[in-house]
C-alpha positions as CSV (number, residue, x, y, z in Angstrom):
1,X,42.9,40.3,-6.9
2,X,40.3,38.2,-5.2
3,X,37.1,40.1,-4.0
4,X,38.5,38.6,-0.1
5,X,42.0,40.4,-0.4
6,X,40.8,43.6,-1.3
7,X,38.5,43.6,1.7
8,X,40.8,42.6,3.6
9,X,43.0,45.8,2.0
10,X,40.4,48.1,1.9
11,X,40.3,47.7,5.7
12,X,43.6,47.9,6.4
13,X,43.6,51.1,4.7
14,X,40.5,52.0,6.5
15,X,42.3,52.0,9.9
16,X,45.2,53.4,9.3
17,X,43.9,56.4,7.2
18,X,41.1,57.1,10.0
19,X,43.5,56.7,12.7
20,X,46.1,59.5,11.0
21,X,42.9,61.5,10.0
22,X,41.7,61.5,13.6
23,X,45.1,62.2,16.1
24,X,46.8,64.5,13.3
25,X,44.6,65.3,10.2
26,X,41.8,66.4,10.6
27,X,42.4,69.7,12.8
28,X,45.2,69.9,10.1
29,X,42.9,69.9,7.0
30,X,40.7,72.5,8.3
31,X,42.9,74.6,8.5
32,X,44.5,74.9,5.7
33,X,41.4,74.4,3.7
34,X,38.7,75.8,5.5
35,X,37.6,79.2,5.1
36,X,39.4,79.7,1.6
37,X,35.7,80.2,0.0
38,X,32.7,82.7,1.6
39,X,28.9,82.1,1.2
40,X,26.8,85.7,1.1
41,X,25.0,85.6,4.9
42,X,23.5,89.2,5.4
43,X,23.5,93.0,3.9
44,X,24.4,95.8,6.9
45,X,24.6,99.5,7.2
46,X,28.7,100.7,6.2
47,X,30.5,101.8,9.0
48,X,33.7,103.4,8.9
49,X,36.7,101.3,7.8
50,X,34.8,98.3,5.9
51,X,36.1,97.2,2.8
52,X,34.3,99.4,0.1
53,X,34.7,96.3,-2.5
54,X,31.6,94.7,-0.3
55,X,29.1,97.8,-0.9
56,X,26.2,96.4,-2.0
57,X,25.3,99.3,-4.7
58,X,21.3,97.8,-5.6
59,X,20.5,98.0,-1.5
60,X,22.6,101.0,-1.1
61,X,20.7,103.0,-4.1
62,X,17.0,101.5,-2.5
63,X,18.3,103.3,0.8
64,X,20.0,105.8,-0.4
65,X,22.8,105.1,2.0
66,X,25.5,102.7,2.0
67,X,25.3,99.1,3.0
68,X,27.6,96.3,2.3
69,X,27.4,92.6,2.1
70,X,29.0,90.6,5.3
71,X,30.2,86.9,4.2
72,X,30.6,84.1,6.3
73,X,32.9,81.3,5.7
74,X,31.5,78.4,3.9
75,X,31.2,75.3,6.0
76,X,31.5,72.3,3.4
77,X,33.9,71.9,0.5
78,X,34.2,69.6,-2.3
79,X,37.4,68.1,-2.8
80,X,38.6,66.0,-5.5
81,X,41.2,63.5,-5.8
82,X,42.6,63.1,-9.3
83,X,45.2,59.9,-9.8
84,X,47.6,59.1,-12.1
85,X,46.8,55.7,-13.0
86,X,49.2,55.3,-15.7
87,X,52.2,52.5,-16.2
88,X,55.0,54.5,-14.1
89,X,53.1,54.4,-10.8
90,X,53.6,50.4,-11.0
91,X,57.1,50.8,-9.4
92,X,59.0,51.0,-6.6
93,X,62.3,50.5,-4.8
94,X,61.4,51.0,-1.0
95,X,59.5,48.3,-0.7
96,X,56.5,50.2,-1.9
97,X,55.0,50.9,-4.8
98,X,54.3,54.7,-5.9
99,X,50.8,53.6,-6.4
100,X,50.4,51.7,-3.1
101,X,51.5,55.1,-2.1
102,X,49.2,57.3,-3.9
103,X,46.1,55.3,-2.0
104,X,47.2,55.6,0.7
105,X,48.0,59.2,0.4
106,X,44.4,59.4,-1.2
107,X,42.8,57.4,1.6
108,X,44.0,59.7,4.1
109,X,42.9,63.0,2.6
110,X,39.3,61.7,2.2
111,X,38.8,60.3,5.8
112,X,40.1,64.2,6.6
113,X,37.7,65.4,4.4
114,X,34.5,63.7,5.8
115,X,35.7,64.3,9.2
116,X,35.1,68.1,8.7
117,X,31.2,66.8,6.3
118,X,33.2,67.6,3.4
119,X,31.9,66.3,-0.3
120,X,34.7,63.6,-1.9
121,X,35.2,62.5,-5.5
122,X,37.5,61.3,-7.6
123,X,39.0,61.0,-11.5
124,X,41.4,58.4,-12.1
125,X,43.3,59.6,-15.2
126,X,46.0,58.2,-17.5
127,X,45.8,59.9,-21.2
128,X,42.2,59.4,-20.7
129,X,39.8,60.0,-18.1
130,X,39.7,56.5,-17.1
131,X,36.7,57.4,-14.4
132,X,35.3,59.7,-12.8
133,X,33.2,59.0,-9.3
134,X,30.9,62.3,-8.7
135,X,31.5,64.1,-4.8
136,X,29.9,62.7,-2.5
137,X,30.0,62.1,1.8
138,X,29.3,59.6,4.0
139,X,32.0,56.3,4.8
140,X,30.3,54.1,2.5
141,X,31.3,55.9,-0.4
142,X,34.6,56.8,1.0
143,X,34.9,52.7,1.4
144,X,34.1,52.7,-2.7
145,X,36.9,54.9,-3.4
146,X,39.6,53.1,-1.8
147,X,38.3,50.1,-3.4
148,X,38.4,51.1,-6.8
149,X,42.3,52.6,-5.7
150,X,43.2,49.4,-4.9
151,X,41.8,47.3,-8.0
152,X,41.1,49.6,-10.4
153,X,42.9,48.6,-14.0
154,X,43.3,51.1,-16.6
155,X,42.7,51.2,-20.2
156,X,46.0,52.7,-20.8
157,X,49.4,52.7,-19.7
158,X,50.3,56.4,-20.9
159,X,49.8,59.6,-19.3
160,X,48.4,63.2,-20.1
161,X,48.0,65.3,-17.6
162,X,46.6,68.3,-19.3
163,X,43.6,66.0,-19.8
164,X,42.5,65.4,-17.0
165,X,43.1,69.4,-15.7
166,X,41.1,70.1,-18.2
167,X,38.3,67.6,-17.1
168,X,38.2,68.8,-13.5
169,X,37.9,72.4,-14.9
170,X,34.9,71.4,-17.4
171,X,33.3,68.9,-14.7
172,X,33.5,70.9,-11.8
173,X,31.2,74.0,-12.0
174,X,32.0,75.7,-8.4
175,X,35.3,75.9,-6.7
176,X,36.4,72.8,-5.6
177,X,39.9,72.0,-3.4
178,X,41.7,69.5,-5.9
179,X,44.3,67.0,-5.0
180,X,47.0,65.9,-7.9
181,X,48.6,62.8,-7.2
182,X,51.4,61.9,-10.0
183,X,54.7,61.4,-10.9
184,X,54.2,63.9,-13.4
185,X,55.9,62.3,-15.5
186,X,54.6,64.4,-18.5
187,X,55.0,67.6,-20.8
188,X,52.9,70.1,-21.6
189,X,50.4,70.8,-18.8
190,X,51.2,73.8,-17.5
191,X,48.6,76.2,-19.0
192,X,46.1,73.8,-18.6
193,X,47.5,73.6,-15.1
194,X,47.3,77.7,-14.8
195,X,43.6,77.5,-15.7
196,X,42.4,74.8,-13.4
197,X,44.5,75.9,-10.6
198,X,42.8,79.7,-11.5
199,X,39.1,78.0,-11.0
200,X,40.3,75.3,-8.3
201,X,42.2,75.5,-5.4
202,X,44.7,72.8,-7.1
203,X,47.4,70.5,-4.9
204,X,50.1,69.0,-6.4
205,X,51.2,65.9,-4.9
206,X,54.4,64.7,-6.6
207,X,55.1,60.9,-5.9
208,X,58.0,59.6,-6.9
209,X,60.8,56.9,-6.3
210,X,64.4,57.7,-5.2
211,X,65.9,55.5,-7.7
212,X,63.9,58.1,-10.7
213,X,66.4,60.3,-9.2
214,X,69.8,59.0,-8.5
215,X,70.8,55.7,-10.5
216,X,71.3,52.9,-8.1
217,X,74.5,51.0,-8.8
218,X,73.4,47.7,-9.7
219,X,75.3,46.4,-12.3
220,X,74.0,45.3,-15.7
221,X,70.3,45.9,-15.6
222,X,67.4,45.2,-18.0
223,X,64.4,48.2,-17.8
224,X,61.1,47.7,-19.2
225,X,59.0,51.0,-19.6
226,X,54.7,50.0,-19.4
227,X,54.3,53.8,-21.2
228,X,57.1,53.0,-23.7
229,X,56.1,49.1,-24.4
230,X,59.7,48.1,-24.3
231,X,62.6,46.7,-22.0
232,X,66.4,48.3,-23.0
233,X,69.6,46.7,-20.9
234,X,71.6,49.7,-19.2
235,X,74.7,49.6,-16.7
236,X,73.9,51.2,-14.0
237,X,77.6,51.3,-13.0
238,X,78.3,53.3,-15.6
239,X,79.8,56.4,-13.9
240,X,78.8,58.6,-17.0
241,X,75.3,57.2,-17.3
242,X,74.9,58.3,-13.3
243,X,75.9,61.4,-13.8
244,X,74.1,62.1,-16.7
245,X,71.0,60.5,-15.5
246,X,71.4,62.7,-12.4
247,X,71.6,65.7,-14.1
248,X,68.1,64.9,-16.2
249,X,66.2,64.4,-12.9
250,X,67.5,67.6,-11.4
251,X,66.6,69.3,-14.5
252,X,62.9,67.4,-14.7
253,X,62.5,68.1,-10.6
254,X,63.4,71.7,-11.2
255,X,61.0,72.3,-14.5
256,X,58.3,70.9,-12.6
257,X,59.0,73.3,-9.7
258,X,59.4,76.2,-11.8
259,X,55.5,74.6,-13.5
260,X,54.0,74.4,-10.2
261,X,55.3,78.1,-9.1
262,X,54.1,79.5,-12.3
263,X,50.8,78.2,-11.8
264,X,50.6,79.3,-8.5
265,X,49.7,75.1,-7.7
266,X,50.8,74.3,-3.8
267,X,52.7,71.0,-4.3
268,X,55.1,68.7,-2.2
269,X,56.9,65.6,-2.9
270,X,56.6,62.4,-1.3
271,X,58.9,59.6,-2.2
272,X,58.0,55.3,-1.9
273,X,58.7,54.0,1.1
274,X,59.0,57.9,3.1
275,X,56.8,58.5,6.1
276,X,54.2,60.6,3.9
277,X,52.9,62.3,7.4
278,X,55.4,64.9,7.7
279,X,55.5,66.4,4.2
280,X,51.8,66.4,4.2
281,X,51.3,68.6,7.6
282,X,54.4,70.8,6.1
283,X,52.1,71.9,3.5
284,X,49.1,72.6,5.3
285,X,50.9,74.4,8.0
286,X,52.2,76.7,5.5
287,X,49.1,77.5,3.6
288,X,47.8,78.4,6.9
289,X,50.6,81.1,7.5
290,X,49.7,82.6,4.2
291,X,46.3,82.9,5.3
């Protein structure tokens, strides 16, 4: 893509994701994200009905009488976008690629973040760590990220997710919030998934394409697979090959489900060509009723 286009993209992005980020976002974000970690403030004397777990017992033997430790929330976080980069997000039915999709998504969450001084990095993953852009604020580097979104060309066309969990849990030494954009098409990540999401405060943001779910009736049809490296011919009118094709995407949707709920990962799913607003808001607003 010429250096002119992706400005020109970059912007467009710019003023769509600041314009969610500023009428429904940001107040959003907060929200659900704020407050989830506390920074030590100040030691007082116990009064009746504090939480005993907050005595501070090397202040309270110096006294010799309880104090405990009063927290207040902390007022930045880190959060970290990690995206699937890998051959399957280069398709789409709606009109929409599911990696046009994932940038935007992306986009959005980081002009929320540095609306409320939060830090914002990236890893762009396939079966490798493909890069990996340090947190940082301020719009410039914001502007960096969604450029290397838009023309960023992996190494590989495969995907392992477990890799890259286990990157963010290596790389990141304090809590951070983490994002997950994916397909997830993938095995075999959910104890890595466990341990980051243990360390993390880990989203799961399951992009995918209607057609990955229900086979559209479109005759004779020739499919090329990037992470396979081959094309087969299928007939999609097949009434079998629906049915059984259906059946396999249930079974995938509900195995990732059961993944993420095992994990204890918050996750949605957002599908190419979807209004990506109201899925998004649905999970903030109900990790701020569990709070």
């Amino acid at each position: 893509m010429e250096t002119t286009d992706i400005l020109k993209k970059v912007r467009k992005i710019e003023i769509k994701s600041r314009g969610l980020s500023n009428q429904i976002f940001s107040g959003e974000y907060h929200s659900a994200f704020k407050g989830r970690g506390m920074a030590f403030s100040e030691v007082r004397e116990y009064q009746y009905g504090d939480d005993i777990r907050n005595i501070d017992w090397n202040v309270t033997a110096r006294f010799n009488h309880p104090y405990i430790k009063i927290f207040d929330e902390e007022r930045e976080l880190t959060v970290m976008l990690l995206v699937d980069v890998s051959g399957s997000n280069e398709y789409g039915t709606r009109k929409q690629l599911k990696e046009d999709l994932m940038t935007e998504i992306s986009a959005l969450i980081a002009f929320s973040a540095i609306h409320n001084n939060d830090k914002v990095g990236i890893i762009f993953f396939s079966d490798q760590i493909e890069k990996f852009i340090p947190p940082q604020k301020g719009l410039t580097h914001i502007l960096r990220i969604i450029r290397e979104l838009i023309d960023f060309k992996p190494k590989s066309q495969k995907t392992n997710i477990a890799e890259a969990l286990r990157f963010l849990t290596n790389a990141m030494k304090k809590r951070c919030t983490a994002f997950m954009l994916s397909d997830f098409i993938d095995t075999d990540f959910e104890n890595a998934m466990k341990i980051a999401g243990r360390k993390h405060d880990l989203v799961a943001l399951q992009v995918y394409d209607q057609s990955e779910i229900k086979l559209p009736d479109a005759g004779l049809m020739q499919v090329y697979s990037k992470e396979l490296g081959k094309s087969v011919w299928i007939d999609t009118s097949n009434k079998k090959l629906q049915d059984e094709f259906g059946r396999k995407s249930r079974a995938r949707m509900a195995s990732l489900e059961s993944t993420f709920k095992k994990s204890g990962v918050d996750y949605t799913r957002i599908y190419t060509g979807q209004d990506y607003v109201k899925p998004l808001l649905s999970l903030f607003k109900s990790r701020e009723a569990r709070r």
